[in-house]
Every structure is written in structure tokens, then in C-alpha cells.
DRENKEDO-695651 format. One record per residue: x, y, z of N, C-alpha, C, O in turn. Coordinates in steps of 0.02 Angstrom, whole numbers, plus 50000, padded with zeros to 5 digits. Last residue first. Layout:
<sites>
XYZXYZXYZXYZ...
</sites>
This chain:
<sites>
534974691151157535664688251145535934689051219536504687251232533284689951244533914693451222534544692351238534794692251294531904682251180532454681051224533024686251188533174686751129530644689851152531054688851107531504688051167531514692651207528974684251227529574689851213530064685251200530084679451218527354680351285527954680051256528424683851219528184687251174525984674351386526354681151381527164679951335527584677951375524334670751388524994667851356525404674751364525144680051347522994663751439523364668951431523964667451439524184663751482521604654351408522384654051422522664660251409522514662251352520214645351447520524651451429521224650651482521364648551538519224630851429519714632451440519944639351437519674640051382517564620651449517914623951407518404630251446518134634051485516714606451445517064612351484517544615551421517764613251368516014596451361516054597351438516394602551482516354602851543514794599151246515574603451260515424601351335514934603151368514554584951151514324590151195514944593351229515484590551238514804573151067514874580151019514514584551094514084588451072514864561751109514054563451092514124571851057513684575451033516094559851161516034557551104515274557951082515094554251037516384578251204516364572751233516304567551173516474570351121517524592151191516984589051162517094582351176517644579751170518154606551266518194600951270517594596451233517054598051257519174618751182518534616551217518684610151226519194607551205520114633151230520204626451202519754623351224519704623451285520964648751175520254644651209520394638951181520684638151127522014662651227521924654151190521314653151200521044657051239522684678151229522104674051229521934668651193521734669051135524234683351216523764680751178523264678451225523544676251276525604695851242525194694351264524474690751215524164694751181527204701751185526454703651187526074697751226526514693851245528804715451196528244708351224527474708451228527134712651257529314720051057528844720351127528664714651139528434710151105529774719050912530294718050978529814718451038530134715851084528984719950794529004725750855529594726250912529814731150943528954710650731528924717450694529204722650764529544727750769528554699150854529584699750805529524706250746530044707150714527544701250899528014702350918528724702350887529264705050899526684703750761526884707150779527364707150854527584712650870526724688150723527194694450675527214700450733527784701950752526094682950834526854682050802527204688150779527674691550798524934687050822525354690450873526064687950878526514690050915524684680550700524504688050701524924690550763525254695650756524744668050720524994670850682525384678750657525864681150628523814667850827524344666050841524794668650784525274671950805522634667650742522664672950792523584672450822523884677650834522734655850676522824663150627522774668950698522934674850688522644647250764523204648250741523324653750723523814657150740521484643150852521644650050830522144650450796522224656550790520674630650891520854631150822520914638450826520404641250806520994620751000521014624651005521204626550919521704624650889520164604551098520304609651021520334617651019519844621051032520014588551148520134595751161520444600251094520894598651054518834575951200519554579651139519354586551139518814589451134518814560951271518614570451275519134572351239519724570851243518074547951336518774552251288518264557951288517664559051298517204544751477517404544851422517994547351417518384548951462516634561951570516804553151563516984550551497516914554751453516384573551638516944572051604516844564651590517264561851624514924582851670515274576151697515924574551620515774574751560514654598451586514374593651604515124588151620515674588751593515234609351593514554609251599514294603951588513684603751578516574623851671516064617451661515474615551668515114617251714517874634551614517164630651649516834626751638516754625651578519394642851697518834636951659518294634951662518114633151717520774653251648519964651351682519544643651657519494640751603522434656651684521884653951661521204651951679521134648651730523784665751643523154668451661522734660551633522724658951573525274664551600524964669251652524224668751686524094670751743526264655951540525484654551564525484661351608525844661351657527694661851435527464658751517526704659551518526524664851493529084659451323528334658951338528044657651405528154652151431530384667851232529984663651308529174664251282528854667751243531214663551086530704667751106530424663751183530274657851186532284663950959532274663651029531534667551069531444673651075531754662050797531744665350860531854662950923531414659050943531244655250715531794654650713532194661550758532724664550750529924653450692530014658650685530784658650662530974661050609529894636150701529774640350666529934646050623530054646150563529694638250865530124633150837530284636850753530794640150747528384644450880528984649450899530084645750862530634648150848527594635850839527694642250783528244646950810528514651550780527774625750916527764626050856527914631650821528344632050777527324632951036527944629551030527944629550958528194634750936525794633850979526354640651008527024638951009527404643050983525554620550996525414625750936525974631150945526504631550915525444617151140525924615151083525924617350990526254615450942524874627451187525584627251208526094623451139526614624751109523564621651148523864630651160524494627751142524624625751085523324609051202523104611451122523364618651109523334620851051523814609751329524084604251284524064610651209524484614251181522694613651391523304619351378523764616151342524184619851317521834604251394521734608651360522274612851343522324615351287522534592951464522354592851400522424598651358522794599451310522784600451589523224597651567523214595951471523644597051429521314601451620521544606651602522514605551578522814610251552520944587551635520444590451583520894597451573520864599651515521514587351747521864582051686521384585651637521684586251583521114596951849521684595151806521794592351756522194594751715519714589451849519864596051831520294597151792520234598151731519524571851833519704576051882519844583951835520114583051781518194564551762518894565851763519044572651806518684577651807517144556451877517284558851835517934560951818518354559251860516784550352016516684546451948516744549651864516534547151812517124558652112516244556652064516294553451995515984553851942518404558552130517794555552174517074551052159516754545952172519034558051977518984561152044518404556352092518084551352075520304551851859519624550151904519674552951945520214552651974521484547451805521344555151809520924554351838521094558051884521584532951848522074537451870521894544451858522124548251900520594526051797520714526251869521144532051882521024535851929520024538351640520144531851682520284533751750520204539451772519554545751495519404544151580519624537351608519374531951595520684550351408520114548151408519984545551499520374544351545521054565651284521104561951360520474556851378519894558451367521714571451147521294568951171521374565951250521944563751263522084589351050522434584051108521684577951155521234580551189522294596250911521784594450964522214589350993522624585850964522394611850829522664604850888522204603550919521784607050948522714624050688522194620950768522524612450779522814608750740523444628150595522704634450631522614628450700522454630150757524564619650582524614628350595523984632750614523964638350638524174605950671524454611250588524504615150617524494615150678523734589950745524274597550747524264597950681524314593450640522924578250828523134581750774523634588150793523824590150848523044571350988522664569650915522904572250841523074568050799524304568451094524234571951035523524567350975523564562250940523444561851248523974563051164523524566051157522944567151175523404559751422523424565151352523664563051315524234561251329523384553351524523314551051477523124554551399522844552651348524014555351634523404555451649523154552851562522594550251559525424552651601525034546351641524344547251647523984542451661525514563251533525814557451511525444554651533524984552851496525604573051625525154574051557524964567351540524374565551531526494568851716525804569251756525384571551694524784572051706527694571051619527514566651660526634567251665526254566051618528184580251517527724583751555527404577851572526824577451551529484576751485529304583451489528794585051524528804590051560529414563851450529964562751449529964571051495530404571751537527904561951393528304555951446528894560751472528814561551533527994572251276527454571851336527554567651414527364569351470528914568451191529004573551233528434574551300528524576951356528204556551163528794557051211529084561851237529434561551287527284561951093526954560351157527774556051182527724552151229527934572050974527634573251047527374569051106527254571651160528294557650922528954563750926528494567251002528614565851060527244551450871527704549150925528214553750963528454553151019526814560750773526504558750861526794556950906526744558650965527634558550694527634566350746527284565950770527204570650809527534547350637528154548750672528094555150713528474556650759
</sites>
């Protein structure tokens, strides 16, 4: 049932996630993985998955962790992408599952934005592993979030 719960939030919220063909693989509290698999519609030129949809995935495995724990806190809290890099090392084809296992880092800049009241700032990474277990690219996310005020 809480797959279903996110990949309608996925349809219903983040369309162009939806159709390129992201789900939810797993979710807890240290790590997510979100899978995508290659078809006509994320496909670039070369016969591979287009950038985007590989980075649609990846920030998948961030965002929806972070939602989670801000859900949670029982905090009003924003969250905005500030910062992301990526790179690549080999052809996207296939399913590709994406994984971001920092929770406990997430944890950590939890407490201390609601100890502190400041707005802080995280570093995500989320890789990509093909079904031969080879990293086709891999993701960095900078996350900026603060306590919405009453």
C-alpha cells in the first residue's frame, strides 16, 4: 500500500517522473531506492536513457526520504534543490536503480535544524546501478531547509 501511496503521488505531483518511469523500489529511514527502466519515452538519440530521467530518479531517492522525515518531525519545514552535479560512466540501458542510503546523515541535520531554528543545508548522493551491478552515473544534491514560520 505505500508504494502505491507514492507512485500516485508520483502521477498526480511529479508527471514527467511518472511517465519516464520511476517507482518507488524501497523506503526506511537510512536509504531509498527508486528504479527506472529504459524505454521509448526516456530514450535519447543513442539509444540510451536520456540524463534527465536518470536525474529525475536519482533526486527521487533524496527528496523522498527528506519528505519523510520532515512529515515526521512534525514540523513545518521548506525544502528547495539548490545545487546539483552528475556523472557518468557508462550507457543507461535497461532498469537502473537508484540509491541513496544517508538517512543517518539526514538525521543528523534534522536535529540540528529544529535544535537550532537555522536554516541548514545537506549533501545527498544517489548512484545509479545497472542490472550487471555497474554504477552508470552517479548524482549530488544540495538540499537547503528551514523551519516555516507561524
Amino acid at each position: 500500500m505505500k508504494f502505491l501511496k507514492y507512485n500516485i503521488f508520483l502521477l498526480t505531483k511529479l508527471p514527467a517522473a511518472y511517465f519516464c518511469g520511476a517507482r518507488l523500489k524501497s523506503i526506511n529511514s537510512n536509504e531509498c531506492s527508486v528504479k527506472i527502466t529504459h524505454n521509448w519515452f526516456n530514450q535519447n538519440p543513442y539509444k540510451s536513457m536520456f540524463w534527465a530521467a536518470q536525474g529525475m530518479a536519482a533526486e527521487l531517492t533524496t527528496a523522498l526520504m527528506l519528505t519523510d522525515k520532515i512529515n515526521k518531525s512534525g514540523y513545518s519545514i521548506s525544502m528547495l534543490l539548490i545545487s546539483s552535479k552528475s556523472n557518468y560512466y557508462k550507457k543507461a540501458t535497461g532498469t537502473i536503480v537508484f540509491n541513496c542510503s544517508e538517512g543517518n546523515n539526514m538525521d543528523e541535520m534534522m536535529n540540528k535544524l529544529i535544535s537550532s531554528n537555522t536554516p541548514q543545508t545537506i549533501t545527498l548522493s544517489s548512484k545509479g546501478i545497472n542490472q550487471n551491478k555497474v554504477t552508470v552515473s552517479k548524482f549530488i544534491f544540495e538540499w537547503s531547509l528551514k523551519i516555516r514560520e507561524k
